[in-house]
C-alpha positions in Angstrom: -30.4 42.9 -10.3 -33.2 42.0 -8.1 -36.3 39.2 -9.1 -39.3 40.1 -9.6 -40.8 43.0 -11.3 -42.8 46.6 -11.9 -46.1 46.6 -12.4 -47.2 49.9 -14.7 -50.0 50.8 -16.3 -51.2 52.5 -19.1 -53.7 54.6 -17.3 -55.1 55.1 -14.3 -57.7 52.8 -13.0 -56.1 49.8 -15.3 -56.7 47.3 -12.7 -52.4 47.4 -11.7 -53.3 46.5 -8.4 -55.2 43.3 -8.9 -52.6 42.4 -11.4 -49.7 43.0 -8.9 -51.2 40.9 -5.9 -51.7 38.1 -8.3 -48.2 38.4 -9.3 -47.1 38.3 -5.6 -49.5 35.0 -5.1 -47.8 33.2 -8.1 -44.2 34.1 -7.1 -45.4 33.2 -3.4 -46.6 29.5 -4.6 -43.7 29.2 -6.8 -41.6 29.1 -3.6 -40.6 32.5 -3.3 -40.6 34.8 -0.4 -42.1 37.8 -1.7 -42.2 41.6 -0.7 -44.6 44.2 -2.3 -44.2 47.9 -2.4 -46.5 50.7 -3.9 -43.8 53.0 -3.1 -46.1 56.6 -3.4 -49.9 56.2 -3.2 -52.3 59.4 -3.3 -55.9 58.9 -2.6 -54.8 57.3 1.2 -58.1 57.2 3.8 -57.7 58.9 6.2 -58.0 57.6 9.8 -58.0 59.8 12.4 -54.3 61.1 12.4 -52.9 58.5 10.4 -53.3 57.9 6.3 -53.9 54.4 5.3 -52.9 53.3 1.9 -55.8 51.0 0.6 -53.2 49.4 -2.5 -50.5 48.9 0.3 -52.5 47.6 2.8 -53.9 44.9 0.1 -50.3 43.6 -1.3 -49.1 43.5 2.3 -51.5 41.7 3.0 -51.5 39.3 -0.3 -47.6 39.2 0.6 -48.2 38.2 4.0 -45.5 40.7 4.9 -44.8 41.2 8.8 -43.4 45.2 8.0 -44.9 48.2 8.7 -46.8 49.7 6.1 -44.3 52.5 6.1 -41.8 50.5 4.5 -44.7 49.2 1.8 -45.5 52.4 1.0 -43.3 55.3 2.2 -45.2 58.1 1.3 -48.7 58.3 1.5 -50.6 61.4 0.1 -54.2 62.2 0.5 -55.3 64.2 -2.4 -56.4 61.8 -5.4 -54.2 63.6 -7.3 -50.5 63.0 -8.9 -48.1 62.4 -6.5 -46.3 65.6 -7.0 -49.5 67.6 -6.8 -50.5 66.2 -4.0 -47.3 66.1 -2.1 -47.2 69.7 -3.2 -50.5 70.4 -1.6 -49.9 68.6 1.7 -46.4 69.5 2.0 -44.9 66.2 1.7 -41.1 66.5 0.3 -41.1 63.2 -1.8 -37.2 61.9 -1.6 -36.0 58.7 -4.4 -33.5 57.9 -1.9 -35.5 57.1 1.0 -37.7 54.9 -1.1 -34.6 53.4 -2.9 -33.1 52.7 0.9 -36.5 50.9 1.6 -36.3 48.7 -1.6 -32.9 47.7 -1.2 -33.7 46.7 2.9 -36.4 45.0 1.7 -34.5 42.9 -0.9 -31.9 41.9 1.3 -34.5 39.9 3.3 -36.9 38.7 0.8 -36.2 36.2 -2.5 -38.2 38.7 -5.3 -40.4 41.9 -5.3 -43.6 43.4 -7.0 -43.3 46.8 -7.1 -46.5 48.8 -8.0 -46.3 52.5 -9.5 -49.3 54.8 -9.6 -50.7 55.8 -13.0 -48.5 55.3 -15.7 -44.5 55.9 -16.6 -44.7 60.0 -17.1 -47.1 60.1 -13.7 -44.4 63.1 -11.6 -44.0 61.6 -8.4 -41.6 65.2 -7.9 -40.9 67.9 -10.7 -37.7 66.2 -12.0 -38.8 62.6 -11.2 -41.3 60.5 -13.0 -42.4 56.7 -12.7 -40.0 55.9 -15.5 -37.3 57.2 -13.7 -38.1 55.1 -10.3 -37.9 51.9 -12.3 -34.4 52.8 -13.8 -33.5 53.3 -9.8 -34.9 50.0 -9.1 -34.0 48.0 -12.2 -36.9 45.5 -12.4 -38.4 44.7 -15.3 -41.6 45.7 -16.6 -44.9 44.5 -16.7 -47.4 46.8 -18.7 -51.1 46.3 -17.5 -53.0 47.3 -20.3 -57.3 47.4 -20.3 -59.2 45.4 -22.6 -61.7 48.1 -24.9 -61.1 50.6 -27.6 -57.9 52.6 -27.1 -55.5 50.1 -25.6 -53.5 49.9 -29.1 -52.3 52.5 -28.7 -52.2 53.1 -24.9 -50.0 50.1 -24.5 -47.8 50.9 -27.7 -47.3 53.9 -26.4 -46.3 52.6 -22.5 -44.3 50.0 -24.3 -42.2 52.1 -26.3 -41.7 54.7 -24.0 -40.0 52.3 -21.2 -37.9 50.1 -24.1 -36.7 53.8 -25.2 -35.3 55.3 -21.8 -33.3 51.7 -21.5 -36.1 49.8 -19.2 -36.9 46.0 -19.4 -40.0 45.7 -20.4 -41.0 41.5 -19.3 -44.9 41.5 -21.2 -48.3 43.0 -21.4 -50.8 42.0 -19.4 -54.6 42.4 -20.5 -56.5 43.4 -17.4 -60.5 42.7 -17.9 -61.1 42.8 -14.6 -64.2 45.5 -13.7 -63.9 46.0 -17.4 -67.6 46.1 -19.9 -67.9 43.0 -21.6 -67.5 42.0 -25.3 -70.9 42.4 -26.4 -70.6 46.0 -25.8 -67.0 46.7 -27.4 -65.7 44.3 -30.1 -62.4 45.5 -29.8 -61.9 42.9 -26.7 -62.0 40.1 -29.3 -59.0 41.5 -31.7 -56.8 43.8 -29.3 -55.0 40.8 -27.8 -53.7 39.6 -31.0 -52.7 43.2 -32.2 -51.2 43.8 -29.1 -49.4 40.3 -30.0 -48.7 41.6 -33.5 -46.9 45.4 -32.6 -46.2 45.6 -29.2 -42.8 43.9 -30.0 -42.8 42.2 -26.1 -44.8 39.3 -25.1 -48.5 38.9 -24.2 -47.9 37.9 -21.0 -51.8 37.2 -20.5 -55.3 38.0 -19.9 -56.3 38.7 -16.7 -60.0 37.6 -16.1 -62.6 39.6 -14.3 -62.9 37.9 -10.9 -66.3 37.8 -8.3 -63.3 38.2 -5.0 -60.0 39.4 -4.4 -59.1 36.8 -1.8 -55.6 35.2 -2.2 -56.5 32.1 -3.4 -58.7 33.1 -6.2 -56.1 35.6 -7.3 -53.2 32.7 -7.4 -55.8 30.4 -9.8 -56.7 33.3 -11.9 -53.0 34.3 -12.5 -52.1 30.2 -12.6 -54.4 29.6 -15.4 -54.5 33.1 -17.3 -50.8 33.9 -17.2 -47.7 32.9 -18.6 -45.9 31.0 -16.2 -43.1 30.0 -18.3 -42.4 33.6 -19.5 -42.5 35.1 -15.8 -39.9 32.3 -14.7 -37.2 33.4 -17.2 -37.3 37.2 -15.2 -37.0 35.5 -11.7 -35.0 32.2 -11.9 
């Protein structure tokens, strides 16, 4: 099985990205050489001809990956949609194997991987092919980024229990309170960590703070002083 891990969410808009270049900065100043993927990503800019995916672009960059952004992301979509809406839409035939080939290249040259999936685990990136399903292909284990307010009980139970029951690893939770409303306006920030803690039956890996820049440094502090370093070393040692 290959280091590293999958980075999930249990929504949309969760904040899996921020979490998943911090990742690749902590693995990176733990010694590792580190590749990123975000193997589908829908909502790509489009410059003139070409689709640029913004998610790719930044963990290729936090990576400091030499590749083409093809082999980050192999299939971009345009439509802010699903990925198998949007391929649908655009015509895109979205193939496992190709992104499966692309993993498996990429771990031959590099020590450990964060892989990044869009939405959460029942997001169809095809009609008989969910997230869940590409993380059983790739066999990394989990990490569930979970947001901080009212409804991440039972979001991340949910998420949690879901992956542990089709046979995935799930490593920890991550609390993401990055671009999130702050505690004096939802309580529940103060007392979902420790239920999470209590019922989620996998670690707390951390909190992740809200941060004024996504540079690479400030990312590698934040996850150095927020996450546990400890737990993450058992997955890629």
């Amino acid at each position: 099985m290959p280091k590293g891990f999958f980075v999930t969410g249990t929504d949309t808009g969760v904040g899996k990205t921020v979490v998943s270049a911090a990742l690749v900065r902590l693995l990176k100043s733990a010694g590792l050489s580190v590749f990123a993927m975000k193997p589908v990503e829908s909502g790509c800019r489009r410059d003139g001809d070409t689709l640029v995916p913004g998610d790719g672009t930044f963990l290729r960059t936090m990576a400091g990956m030499d590749e083409d952004i093809s082999m980050v992301t192999p299939y971009a979509l345009e439509a802010p949609l699903a990925p198998m809406v949007a391929a649908g839409i655009e015509g895109v035939r979205i193939e496992p194997e190709r992104i499966k080939r692309t993993f498996k290249g990429l771990s031959e040259k590099y020590d450990a991987a964060v892989v990044e999936g869009v939405g959460g685990l029942l997001v169809p990136i095809r009609r008989d092919y969910f997230v869940l399903d590409l993380i059983g292909d790739l066999g990394l284990p989990v990490i569930v980024v979970a947001r901080a307010g009212l409804g991440t009980i039972n979001h991340t139970l949910l998420t949690v229990r879901c992956a542990l029951g089709a046979g995935a690893k799930v490593a920890g939770v991550v609390i993401n309170r990055c671009g999130a409303a702050g505690e004096d306006m939802d309580p529940s920030w103060r007392t979902n960590p420790q239920a999470i803690r209590e019922l989620a039956g996998v670690p707390l890996i951390g909190i992740f703070p809200s941060l004024a820049g996504l540079g690479a440094s400030a990312l590698e502090k934040a996850a150095r002083k927020n996450l546990d370093l400890n737990l993450l070393r058992t997955w890629t040692c």
